[in-house]
C-alpha positions as a Markdown table, in Angstrom:
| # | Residue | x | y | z |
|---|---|---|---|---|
| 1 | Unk | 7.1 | 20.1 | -26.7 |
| 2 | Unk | 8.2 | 22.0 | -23.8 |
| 3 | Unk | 11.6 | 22.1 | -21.9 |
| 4 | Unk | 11.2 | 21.1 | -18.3 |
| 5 | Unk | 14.9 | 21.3 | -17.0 |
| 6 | Unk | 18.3 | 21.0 | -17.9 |
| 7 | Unk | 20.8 | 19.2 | -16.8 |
| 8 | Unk | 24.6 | 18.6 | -17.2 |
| 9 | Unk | 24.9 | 14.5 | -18.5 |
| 10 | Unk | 26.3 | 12.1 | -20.3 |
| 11 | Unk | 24.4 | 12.0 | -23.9 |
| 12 | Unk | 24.7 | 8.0 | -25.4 |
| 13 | Unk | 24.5 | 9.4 | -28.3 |
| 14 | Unk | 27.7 | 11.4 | -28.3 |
| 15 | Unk | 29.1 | 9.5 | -25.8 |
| 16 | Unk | 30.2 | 12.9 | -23.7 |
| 17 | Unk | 29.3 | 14.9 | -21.0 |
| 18 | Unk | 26.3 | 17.6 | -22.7 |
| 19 | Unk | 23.7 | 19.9 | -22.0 |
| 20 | Unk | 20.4 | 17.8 | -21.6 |
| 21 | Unk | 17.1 | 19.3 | -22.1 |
| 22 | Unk | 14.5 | 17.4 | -20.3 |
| 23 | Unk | 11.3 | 17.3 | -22.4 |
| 24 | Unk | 7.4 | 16.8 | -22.3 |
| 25 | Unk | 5.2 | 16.0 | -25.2 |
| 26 | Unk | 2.2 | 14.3 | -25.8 |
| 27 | Unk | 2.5 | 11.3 | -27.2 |
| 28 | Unk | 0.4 | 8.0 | -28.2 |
| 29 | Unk | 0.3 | 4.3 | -27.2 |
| 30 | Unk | -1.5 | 1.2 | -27.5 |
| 31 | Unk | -2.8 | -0.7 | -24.4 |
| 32 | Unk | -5.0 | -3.4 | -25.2 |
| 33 | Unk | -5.4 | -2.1 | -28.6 |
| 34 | Unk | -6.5 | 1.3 | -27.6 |
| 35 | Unk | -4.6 | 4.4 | -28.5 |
| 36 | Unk | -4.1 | 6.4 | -25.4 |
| 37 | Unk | -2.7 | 9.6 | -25.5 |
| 38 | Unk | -0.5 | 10.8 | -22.4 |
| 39 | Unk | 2.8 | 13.2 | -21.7 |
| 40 | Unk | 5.7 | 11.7 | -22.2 |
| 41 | Unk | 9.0 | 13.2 | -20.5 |
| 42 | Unk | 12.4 | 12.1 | -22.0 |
| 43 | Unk | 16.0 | 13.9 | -22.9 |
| 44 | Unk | 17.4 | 15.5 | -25.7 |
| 45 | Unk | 20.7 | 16.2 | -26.4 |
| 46 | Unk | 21.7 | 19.9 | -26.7 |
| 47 | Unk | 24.8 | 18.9 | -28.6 |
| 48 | Unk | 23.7 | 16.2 | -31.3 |
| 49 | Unk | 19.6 | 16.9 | -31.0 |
| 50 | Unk | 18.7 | 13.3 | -30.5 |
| 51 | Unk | 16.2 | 12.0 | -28.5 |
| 52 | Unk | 16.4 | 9.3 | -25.5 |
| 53 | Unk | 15.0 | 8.1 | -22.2 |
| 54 | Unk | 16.5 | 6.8 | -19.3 |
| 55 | Unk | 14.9 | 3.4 | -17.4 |
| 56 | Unk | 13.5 | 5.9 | -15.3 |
| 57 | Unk | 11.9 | 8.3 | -18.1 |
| 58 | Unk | 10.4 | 5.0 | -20.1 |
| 59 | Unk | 8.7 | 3.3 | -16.7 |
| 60 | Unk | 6.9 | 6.3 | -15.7 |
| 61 | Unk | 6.2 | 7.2 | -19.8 |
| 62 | Unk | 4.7 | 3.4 | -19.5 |
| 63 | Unk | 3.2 | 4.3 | -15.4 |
| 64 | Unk | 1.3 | 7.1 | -17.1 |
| 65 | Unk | -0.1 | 5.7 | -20.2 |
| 66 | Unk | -1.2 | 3.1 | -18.5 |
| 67 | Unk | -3.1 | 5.5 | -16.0 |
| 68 | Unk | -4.7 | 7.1 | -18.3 |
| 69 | Unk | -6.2 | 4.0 | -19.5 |
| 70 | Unk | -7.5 | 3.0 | -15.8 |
| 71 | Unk | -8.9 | 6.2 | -15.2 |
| 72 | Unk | -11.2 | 5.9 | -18.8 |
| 73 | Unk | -12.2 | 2.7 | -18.3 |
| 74 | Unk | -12.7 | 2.8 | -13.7 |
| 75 | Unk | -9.7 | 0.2 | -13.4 |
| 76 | Unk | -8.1 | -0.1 | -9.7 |
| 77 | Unk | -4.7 | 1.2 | -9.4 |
| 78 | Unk | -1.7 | -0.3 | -7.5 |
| 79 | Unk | -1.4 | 2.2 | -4.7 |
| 80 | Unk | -5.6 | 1.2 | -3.9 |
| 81 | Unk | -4.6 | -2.1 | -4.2 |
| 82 | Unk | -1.3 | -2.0 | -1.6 |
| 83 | Unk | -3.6 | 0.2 | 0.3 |
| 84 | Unk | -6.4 | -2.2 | 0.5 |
| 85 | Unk | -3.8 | -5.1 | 1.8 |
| 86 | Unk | -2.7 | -2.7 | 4.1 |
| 87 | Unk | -6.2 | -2.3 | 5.2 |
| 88 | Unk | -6.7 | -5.6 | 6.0 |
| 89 | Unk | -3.3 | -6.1 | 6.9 |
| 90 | Unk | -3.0 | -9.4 | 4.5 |
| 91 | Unk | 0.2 | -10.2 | 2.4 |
| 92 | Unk | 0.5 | -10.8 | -1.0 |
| 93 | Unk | 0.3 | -14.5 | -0.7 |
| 94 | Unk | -2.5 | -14.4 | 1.5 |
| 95 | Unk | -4.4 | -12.1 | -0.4 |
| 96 | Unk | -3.8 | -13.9 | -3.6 |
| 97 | Unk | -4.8 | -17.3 | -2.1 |
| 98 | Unk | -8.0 | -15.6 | -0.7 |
| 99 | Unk | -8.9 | -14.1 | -3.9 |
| 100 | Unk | -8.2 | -17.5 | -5.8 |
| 101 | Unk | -5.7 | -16.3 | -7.7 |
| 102 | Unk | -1.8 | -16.3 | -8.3 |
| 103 | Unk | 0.7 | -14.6 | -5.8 |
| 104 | Unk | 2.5 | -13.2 | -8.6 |
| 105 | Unk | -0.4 | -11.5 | -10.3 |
| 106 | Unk | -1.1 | -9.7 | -7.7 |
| 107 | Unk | 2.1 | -8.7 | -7.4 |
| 108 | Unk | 2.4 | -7.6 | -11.1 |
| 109 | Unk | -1.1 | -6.2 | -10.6 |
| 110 | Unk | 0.9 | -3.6 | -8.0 |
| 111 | Unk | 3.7 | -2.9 | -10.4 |
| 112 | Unk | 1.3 | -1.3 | -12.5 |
| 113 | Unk | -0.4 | -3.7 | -14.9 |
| 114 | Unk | -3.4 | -3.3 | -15.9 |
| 115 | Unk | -5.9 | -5.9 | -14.3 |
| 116 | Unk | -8.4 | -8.0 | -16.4 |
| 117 | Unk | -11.6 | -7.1 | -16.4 |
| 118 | Unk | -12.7 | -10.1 | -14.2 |
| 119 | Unk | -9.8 | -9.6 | -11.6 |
| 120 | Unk | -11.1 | -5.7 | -11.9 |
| 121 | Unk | -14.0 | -6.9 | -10.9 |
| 122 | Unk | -13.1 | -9.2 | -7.7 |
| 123 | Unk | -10.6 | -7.1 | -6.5 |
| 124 | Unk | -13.4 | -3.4 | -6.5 |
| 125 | Unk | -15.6 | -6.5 | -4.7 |
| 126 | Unk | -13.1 | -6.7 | -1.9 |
| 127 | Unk | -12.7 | -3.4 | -1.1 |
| 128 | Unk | -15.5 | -3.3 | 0.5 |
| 129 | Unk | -15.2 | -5.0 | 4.2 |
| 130 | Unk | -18.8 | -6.9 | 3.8 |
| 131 | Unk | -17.2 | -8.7 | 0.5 |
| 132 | Unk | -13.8 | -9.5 | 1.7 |
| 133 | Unk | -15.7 | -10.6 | 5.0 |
| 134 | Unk | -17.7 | -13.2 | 2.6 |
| 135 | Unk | -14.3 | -14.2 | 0.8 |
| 136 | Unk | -12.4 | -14.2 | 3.5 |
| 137 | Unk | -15.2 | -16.9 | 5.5 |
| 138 | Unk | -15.1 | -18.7 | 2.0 |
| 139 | Unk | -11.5 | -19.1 | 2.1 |
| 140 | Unk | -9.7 | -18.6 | 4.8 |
| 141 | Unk | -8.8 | -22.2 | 5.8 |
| 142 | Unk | -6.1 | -21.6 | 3.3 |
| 143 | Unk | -4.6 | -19.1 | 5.8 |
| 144 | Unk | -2.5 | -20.1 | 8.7 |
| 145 | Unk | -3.6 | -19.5 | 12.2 |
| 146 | Unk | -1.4 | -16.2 | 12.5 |
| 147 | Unk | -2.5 | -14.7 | 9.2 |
| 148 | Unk | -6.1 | -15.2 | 10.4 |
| 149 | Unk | -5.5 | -13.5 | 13.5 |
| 150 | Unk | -4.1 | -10.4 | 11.6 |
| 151 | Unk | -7.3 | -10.4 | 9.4 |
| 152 | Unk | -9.5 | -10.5 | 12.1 |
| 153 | Unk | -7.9 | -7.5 | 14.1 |
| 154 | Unk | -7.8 | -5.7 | 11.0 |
| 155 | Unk | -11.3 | -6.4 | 10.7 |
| 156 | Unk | -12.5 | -5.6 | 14.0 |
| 157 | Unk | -10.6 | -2.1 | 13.3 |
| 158 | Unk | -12.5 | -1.4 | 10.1 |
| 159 | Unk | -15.8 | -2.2 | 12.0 |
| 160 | Unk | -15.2 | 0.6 | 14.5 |
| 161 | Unk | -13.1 | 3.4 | 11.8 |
| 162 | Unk | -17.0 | 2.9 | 9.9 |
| 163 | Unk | -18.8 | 3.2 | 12.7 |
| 164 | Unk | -20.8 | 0.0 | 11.9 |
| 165 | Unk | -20.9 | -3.4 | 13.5 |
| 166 | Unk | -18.8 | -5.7 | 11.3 |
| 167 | Unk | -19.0 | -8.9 | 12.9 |
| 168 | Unk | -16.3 | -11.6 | 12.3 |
| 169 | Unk | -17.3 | -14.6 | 14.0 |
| 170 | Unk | -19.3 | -17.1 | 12.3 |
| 171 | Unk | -22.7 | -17.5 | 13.8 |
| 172 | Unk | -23.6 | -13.7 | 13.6 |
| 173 | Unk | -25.4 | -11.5 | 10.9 |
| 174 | Unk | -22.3 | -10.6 | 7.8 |
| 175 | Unk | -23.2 | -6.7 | 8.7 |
| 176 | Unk | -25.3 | -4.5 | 10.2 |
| 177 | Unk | -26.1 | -0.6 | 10.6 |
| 178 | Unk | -28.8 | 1.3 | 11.8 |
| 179 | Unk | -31.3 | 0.0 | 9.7 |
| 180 | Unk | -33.5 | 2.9 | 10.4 |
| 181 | Unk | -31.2 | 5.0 | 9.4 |
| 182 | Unk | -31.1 | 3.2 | 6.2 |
| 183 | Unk | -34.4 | 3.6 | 5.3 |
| 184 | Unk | -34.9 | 7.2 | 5.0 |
């Protein structure tokens, strides 16, 4: 155990303003049946030397167990998957109804749980523009004109930040590069 900080707070346990050390240790949990081992920081009470955690202290003990566990087994995180919205500039809802699946799992996918294998799967698929392109033609008459419109500038800005051509409409080639290039 080692003593990050202390502070000056109320203790619950003694019910009175105390000296709180602010602690890490490693500690174990179970995610999906797996023990995963991760630091855990929480408070101890200088006064009555009992242990607690604030909300705060048991979300991020939960935020970094559980990325511990995406990192073994190559599972997307929430920032990569805000960031790959953001990319495309597509809500939630939009997103979700392209993928084919529910609005709030996606959005309990970017509070931090842990995806299913299969939605791990679709959603490392669509970060790459040439797959979303091919969901997004799939399903995009679930989208309302304005939401289209913002996928396809987003789109059209990917093409160019990659320096490839990624067409959008629907009579030309999905993606092309150099394909010269690409075989050397």
């Amino acid at each position: 155990m080692s003593i990050l900080t202390t502070i000056y707070n109320d203790c619950p346990h003694c019910e009175a303003m105390r000296n709180i050390r602010i602690v890490c240790e490693r500690e174990t949990m179970k995610i999906r049946g797996e023990d995963v081992e991760f630091d855990s920081v929480f408070s101890v009470c200088e006064t009555c030397g009992k242990d607690f955690a604030s909300g705060e202290q048991m979300d991020a003990e939960i935020a970094s167990a559980r990325a511990v566990y995406r990192a073994r087994h190559g599972i997307i995180g929430p920032q990569e998957i805000v960031a790959m919205r953001a990319r495309y500039d597509v809500s939630q809802k939009s997103f979700a109804k392209l993928l084919d699946i529910g609005e709030l799992t996606i959005n309990s996918y970017e509070q931090g749980v842990i995806p299913s294998g299969a939605h791990n799967s679709l959603l490392r698929l669509v970060s790459i523009p040439e797959n979303f392109l091919r969901l997004y033609r799939t399903n995009k008459d679930k989208l309302s004109d304005r939401q289209k419109a913002k996928i396809d500038r987003a789109l059209s800005r990917l093409a160019i930040q990659d320096g490839a051509t990624l067409e959008v409409g629907e009579s030309t080639p999905l993606y092309s590069k150099n394909l010269e290039a690409d075989k050397k």
